[in-house]
C-alpha positions as CSV (number, residue, x, y, z in Angstrom):
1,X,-101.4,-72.1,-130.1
2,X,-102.0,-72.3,-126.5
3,X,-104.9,-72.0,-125.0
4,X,-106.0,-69.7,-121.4
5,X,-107.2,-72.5,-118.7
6,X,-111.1,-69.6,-119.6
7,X,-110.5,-70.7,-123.2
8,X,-109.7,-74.3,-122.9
9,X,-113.1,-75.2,-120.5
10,X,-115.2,-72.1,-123.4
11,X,-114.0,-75.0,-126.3
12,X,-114.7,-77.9,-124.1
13,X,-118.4,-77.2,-122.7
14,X,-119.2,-77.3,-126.8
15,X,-117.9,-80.7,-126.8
16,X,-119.7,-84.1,-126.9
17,X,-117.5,-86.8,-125.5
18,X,-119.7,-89.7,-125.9
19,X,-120.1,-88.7,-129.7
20,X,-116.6,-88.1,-130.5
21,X,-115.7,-91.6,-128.3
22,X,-117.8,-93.8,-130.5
23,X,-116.5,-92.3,-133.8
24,X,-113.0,-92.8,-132.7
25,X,-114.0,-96.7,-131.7
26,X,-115.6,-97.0,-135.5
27,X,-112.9,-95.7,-137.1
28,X,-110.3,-98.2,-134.9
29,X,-112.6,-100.8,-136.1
30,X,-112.5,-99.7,-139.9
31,X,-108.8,-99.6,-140.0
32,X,-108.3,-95.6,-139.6
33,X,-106.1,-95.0,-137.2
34,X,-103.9,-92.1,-136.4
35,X,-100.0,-92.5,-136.9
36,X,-97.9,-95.5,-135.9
37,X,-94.1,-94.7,-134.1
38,X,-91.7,-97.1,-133.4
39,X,-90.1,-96.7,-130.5
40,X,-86.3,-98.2,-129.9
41,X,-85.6,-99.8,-127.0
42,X,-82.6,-98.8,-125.2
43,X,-80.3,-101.6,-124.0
44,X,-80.9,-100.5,-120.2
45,X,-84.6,-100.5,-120.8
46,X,-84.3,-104.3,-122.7
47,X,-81.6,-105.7,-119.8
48,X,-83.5,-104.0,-117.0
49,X,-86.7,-105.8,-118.7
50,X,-85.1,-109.3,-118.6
51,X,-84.6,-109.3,-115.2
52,X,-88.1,-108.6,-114.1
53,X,-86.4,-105.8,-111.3
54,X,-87.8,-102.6,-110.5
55,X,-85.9,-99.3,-111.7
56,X,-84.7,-98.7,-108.0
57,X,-83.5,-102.4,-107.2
58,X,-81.8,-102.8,-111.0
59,X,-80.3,-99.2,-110.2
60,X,-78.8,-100.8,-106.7
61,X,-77.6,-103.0,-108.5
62,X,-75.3,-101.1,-111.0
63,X,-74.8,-99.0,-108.5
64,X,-76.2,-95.8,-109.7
65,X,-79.2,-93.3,-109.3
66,X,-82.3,-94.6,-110.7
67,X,-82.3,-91.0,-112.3
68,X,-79.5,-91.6,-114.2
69,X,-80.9,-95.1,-114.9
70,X,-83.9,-93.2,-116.2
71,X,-81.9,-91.3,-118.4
72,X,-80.1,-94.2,-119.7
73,X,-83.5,-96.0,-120.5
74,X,-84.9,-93.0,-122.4
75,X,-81.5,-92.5,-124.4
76,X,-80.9,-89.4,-122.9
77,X,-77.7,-90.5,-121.5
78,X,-75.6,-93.6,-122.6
79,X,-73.9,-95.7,-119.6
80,X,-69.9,-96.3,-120.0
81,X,-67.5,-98.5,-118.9
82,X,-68.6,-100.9,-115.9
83,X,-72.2,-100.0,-116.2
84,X,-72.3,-100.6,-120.3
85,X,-70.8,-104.1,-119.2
86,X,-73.2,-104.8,-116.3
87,X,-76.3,-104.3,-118.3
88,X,-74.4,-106.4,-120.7
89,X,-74.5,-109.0,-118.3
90,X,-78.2,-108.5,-117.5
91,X,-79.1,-108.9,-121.1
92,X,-77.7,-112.2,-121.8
93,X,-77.9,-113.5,-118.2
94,X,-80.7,-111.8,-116.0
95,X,-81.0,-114.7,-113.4
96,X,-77.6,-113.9,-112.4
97,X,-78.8,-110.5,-111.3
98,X,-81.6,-111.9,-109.5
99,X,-79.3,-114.4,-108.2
100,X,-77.4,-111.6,-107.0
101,X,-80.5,-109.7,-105.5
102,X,-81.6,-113.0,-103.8
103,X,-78.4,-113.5,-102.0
């Protein structure tokens, strides 16, 4: 159901904040919680991690758009070839890529 921007403040000006804000805190603190997801890491998202770069400097690096790097960390996309090897690399040895960025 989606609400008319009229609608949405109509519902809201019935609403306490405060009040719903402290019974979400007590029931954190009793253990009732909504839903838990897991999310899976995508190997660009754990090499790109490792080496402590930002998206646009670890996207230099390999050489390609930092959208596409987006799209790679989201699993959108997977990288082949060169670039599946590169963050390869950057997994198991990120101070070469910061050695790399340092030089």
């Amino acid at each position: 159901m989606v609400l008319t921007e009229k609608e949405l403040l109509a519902r809201d000006a019935k609403r306490n904040l405060g009040e719903e804000l402290l019974a979400a805190i007590i029931d954190v603190k009793a253990g009732r919680h909504g839903e838990v997801h897991q999310i899976e890491v995508t190997e660009a998202a754990e090499a790109r991690s490792k080496t402590g770069l930002s998206q646009p400097k670890f996207a230099e690096l390999l050489g390609v758009s930092v959208r596409t790097l987006q799209e790679w960390e989201q699993g959108r996309r997977s990288p082949s070839g060169a670039a599946r090897s590169l963050l390869h690399i950057a997994a198991l040895r990120p101070d070469v890529f910061r050695d790399v960025l340092a030089n």
